[in-house]
N, CA, C and O atoms as a printed pandas DataFrame, in Angstrom:
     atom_number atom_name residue_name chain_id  residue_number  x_coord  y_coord  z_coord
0              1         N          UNK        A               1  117.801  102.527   93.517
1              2        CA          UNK        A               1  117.858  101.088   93.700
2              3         C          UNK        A               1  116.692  100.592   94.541
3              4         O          UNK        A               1  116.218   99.479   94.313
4              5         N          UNK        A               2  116.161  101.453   95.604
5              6        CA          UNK        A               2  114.998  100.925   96.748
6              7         C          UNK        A               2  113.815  100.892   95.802
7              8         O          UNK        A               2  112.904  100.093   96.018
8              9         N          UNK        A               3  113.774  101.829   94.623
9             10        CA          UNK        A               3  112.548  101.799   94.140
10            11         C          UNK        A               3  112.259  100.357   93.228
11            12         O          UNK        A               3  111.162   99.925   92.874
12            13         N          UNK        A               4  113.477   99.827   92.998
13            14        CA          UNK        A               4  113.579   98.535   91.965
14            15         C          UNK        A               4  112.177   98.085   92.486
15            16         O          UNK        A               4  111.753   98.242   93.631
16            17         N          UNK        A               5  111.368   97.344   91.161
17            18        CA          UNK        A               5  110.749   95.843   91.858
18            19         C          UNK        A               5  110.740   94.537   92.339
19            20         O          UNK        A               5  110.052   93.756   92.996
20            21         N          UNK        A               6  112.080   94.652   91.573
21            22        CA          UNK        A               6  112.731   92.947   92.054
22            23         C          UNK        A               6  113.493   93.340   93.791
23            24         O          UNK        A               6  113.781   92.543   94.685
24            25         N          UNK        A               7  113.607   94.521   93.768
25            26        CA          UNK        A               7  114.432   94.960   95.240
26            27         C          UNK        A               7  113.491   94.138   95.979
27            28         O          UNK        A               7  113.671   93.033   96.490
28            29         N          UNK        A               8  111.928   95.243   95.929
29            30        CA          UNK        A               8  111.012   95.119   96.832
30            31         C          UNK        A               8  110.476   93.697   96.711
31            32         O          UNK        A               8  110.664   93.538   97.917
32            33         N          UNK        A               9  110.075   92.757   96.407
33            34        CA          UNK        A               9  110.335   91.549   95.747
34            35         C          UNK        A               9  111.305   90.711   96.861
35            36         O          UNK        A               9  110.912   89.996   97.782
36            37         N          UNK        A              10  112.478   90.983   96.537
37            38        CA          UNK        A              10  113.410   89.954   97.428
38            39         C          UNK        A              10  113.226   90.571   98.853
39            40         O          UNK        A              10  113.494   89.799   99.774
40            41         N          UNK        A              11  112.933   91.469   99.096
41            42        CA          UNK        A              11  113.035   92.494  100.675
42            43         C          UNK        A              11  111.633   91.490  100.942
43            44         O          UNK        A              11  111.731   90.793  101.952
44            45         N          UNK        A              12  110.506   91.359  100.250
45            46        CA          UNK        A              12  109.300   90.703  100.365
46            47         C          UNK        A              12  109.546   89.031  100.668
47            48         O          UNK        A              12  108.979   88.432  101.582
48            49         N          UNK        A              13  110.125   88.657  100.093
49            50        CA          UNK        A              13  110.316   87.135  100.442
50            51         C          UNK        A              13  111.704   87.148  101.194
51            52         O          UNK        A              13  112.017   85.995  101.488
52            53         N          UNK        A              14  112.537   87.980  101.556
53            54        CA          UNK        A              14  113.419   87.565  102.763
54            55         C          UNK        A              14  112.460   87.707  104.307
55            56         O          UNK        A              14  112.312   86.729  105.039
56            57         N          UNK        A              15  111.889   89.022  104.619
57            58        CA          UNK        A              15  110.887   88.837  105.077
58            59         C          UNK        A              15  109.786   88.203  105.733
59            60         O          UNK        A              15  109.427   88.205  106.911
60            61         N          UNK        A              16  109.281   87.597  104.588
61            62        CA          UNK        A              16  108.393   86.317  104.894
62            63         C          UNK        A              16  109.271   85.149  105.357
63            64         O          UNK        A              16  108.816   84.308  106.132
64            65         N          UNK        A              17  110.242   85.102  104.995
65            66        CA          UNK        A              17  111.237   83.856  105.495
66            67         C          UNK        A              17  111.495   84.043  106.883
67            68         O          UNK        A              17  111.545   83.063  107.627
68            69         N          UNK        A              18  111.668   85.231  107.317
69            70        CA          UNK        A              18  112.573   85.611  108.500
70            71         C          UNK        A              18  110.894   85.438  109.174
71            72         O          UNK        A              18  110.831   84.303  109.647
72            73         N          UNK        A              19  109.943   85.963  109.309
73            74        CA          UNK        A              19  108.605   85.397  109.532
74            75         C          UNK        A              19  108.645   84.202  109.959
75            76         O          UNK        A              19  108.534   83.921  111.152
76            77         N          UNK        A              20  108.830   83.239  108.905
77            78        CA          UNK        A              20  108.675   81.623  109.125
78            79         C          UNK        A              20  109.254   81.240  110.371
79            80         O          UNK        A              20  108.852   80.651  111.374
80            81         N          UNK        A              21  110.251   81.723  110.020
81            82        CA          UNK        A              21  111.486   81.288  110.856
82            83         C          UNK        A              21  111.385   81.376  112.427
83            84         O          UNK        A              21  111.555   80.449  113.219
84            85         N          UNK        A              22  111.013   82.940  112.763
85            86        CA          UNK        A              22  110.750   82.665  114.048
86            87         C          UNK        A              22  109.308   82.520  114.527
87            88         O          UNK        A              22  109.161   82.292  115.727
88            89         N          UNK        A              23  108.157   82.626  113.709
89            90        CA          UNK        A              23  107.133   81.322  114.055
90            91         C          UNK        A              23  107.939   80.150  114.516
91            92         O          UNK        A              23  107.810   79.950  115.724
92            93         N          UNK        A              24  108.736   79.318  113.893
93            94        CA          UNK        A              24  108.702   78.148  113.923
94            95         C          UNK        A              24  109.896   77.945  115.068
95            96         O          UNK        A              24  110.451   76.851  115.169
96            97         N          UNK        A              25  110.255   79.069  115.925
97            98        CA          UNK        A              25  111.379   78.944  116.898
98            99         C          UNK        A              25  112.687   78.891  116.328
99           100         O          UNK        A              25  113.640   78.628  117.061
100          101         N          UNK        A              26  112.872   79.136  114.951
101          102        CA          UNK        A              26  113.989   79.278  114.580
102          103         C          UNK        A              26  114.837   81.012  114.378
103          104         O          UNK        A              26  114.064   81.928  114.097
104          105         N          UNK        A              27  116.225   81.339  114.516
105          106        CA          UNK        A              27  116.636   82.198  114.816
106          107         C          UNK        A              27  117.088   82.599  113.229
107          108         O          UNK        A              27  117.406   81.889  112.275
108          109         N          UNK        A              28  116.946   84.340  113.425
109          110        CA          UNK        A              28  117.456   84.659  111.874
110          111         C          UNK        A              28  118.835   85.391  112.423
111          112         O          UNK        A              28  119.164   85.577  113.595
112          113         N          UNK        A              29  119.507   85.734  111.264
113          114        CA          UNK        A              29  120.800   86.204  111.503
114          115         C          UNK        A              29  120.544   87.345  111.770
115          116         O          UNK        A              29  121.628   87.913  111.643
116          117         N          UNK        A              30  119.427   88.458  112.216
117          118        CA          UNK        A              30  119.210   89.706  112.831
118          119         C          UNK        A              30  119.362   89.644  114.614
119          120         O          UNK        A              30  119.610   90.537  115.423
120          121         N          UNK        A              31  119.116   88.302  114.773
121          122        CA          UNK        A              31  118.990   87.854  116.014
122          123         C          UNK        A              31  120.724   87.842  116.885
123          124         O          UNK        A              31  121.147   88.326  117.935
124          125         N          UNK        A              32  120.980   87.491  116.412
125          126        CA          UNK        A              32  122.679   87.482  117.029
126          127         C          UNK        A              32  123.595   88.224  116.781
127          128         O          UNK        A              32  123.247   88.826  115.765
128          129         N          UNK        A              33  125.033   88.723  117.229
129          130        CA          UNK        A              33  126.338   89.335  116.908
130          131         C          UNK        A              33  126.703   88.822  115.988
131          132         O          UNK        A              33  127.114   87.670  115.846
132          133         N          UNK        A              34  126.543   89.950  114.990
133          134        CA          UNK        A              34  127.397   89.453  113.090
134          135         C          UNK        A              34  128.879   89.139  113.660
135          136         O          UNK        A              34  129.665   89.680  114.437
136          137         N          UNK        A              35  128.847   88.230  113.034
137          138        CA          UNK        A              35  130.592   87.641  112.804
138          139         C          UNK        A              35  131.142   86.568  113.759
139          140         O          UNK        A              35  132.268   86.073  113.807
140          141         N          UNK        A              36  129.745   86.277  114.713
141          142        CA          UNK        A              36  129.955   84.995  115.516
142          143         C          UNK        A              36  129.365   83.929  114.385
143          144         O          UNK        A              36  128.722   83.937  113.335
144          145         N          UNK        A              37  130.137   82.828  115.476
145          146        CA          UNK        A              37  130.049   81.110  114.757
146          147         C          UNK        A              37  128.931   81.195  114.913
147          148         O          UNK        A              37  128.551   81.142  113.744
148          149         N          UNK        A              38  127.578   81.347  115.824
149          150        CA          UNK        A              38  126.289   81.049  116.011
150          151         C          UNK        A              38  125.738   81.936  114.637
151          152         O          UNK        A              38  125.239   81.159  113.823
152          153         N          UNK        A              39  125.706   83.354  114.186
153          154        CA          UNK        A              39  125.411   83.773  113.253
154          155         C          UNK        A              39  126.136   83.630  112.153
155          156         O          UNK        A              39  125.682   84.484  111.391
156          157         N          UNK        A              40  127.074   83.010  111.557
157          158        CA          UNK        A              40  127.290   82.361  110.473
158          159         C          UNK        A              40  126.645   81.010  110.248
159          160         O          UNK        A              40  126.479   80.711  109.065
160          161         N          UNK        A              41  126.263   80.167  111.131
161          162        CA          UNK        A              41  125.383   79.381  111.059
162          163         C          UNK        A              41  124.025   79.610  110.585
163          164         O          UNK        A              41  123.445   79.027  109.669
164          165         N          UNK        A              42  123.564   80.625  111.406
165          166        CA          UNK        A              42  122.143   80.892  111.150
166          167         C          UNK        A              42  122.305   81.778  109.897
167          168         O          UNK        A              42  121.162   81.820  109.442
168          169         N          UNK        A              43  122.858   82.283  109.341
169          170        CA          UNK        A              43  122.898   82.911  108.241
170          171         C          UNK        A              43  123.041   81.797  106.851
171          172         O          UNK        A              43  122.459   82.082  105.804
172          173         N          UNK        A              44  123.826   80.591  106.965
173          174        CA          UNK        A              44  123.654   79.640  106.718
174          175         C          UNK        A              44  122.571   79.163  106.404
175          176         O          UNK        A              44  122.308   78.953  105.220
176          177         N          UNK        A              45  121.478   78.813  107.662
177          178        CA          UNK        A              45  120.388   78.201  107.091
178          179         C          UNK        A              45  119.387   79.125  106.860
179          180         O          UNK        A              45  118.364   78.511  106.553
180          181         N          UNK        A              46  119.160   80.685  106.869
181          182        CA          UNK        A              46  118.445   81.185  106.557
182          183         C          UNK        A              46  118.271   81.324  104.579
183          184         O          UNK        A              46  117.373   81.382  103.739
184          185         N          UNK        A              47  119.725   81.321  104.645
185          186        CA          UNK        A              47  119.979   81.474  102.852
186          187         C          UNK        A              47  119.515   79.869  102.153
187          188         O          UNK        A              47  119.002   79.657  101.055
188          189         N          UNK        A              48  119.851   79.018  103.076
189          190        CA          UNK        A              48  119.372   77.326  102.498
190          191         C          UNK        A              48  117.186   77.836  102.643
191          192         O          UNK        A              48  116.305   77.584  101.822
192          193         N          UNK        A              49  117.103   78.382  103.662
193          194        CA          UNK        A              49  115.398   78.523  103.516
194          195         C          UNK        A              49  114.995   79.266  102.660
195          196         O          UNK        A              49  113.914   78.905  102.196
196          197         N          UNK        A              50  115.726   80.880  101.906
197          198        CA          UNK        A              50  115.471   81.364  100.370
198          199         C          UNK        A              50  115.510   80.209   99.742
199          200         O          UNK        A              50  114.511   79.662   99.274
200          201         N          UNK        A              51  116.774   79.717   99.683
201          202        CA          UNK        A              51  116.812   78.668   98.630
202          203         C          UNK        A              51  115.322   77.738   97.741
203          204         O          UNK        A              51  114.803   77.458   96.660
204          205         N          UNK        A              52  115.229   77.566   99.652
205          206        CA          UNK        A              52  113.846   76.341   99.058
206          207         C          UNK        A              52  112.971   76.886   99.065
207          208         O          UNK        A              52  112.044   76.092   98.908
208          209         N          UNK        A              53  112.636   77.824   99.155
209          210        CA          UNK        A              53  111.470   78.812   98.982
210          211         C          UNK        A              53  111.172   78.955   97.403
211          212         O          UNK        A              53  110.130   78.858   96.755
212          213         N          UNK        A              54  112.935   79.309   96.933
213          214        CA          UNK        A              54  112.926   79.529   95.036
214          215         C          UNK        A              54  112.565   78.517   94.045
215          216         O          UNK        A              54  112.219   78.646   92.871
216          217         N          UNK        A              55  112.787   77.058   95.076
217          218        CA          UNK        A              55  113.135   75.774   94.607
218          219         C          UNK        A              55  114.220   75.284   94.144
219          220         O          UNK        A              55  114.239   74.446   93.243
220          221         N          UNK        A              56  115.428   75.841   94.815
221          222        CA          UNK        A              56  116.926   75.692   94.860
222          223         C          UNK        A              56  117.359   74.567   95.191
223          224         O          UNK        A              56  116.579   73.734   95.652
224          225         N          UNK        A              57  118.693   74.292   95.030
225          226        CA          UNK        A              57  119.198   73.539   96.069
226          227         C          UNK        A              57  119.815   74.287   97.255
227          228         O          UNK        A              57  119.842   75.514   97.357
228          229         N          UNK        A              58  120.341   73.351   98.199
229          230        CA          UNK        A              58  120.707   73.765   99.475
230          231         C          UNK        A              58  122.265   74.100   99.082
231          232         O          UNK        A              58  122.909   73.732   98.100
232          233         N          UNK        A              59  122.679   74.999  100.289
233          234        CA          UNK        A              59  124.078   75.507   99.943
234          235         C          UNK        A              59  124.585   74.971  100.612
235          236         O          UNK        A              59  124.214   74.815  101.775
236          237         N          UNK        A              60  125.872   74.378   99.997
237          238        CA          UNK        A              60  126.656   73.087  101.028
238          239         C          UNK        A              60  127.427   73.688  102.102
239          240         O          UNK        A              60  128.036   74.711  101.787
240          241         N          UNK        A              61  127.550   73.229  103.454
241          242        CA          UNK        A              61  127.769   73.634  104.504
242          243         C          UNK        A              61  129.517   73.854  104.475
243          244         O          UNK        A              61  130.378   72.992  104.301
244          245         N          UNK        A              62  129.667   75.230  104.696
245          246        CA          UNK        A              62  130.603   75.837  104.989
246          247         C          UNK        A              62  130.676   76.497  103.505
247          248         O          UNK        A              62  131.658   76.957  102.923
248          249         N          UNK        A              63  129.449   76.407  103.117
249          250        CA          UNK        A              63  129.618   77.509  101.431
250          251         C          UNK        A              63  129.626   79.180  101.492
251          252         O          UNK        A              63  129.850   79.502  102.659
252          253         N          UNK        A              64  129.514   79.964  100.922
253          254        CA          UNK        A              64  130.121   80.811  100.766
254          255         C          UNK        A              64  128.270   81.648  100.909
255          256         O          UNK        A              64  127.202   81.308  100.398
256          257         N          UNK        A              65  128.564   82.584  101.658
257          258        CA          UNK        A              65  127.394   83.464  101.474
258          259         C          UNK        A              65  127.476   85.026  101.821
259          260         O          UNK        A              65  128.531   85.585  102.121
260          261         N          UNK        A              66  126.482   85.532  101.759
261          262        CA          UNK        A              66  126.710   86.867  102.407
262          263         C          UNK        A              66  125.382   87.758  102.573
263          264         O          UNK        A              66  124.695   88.312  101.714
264          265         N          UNK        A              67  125.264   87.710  103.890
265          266        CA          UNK        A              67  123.940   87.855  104.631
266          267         C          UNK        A              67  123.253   89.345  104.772
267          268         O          UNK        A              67  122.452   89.654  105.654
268          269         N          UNK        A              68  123.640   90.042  103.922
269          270        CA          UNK        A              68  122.865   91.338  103.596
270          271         C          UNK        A              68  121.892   91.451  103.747
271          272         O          UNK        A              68  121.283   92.329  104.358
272          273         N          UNK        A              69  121.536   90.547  103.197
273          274        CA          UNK        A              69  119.825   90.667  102.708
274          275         C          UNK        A              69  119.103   90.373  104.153
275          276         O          UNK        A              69  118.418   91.175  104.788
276          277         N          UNK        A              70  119.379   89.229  104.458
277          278        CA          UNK        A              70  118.558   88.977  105.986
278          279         C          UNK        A              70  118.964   90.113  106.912
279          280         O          UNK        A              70  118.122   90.337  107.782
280          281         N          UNK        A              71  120.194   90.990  106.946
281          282        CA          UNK        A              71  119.947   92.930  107.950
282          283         C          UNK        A              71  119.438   93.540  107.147
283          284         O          UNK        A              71  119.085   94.605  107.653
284          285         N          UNK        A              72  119.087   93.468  105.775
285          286        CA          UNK        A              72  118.189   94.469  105.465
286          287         C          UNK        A              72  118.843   95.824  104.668
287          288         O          UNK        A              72  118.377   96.951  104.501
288          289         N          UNK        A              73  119.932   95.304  104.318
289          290        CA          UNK        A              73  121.359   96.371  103.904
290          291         C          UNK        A              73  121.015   96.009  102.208
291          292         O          UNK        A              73  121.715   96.493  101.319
C-alpha cells in the first residue's frame, strides 16, 4: 500500500498543507491530544484546507471526518 502513487501523492499534499498551516500560525491535528474538543476542531479545519486545496467544498461543521491522514497512519 506505501508503495501506491496516489498514497505518496496524498502523504505529499497532506504535508504541504500541514506546512501551510503552521507557517501561517495555524495548528494541525499532530499538534494536540487526539480525542480532545481542541483537536477535533483542528482536524476539522485541516480536512476543510485539503478540501480547498482539491477545489472542494468545505465540510460542514460538526461533519463527519477522520483524521488519519494528518498522523500519518
Amino acid at each position: 500500500m506505501h508503495d501506491d502513487p496516489l498514497y505518496a501523492e496524498a502523504r505529499a499534499l497532506a504535508g504541504s498543507i500541514a506546512a501551510i498551516r503552521r507557517a501561517t500560525g495555524k495548528m494541525n491535528p499532530t499538534d494536540l491530544q487526539e480525542g480532545s474538543e481542541e483537536w477535533e476542531r483542528v482536524c476539522l479545519d485541516f480536512v476543510n484546507d485539503l478540501r480547498w486545496a482539491l477545489g472542494l467544498e468545505k465540510v460542514a461543521s460538526g461533519g463527519q471526518i477522520n483524521c488519519n491522514v494528518a498522523r500519518g497512519d
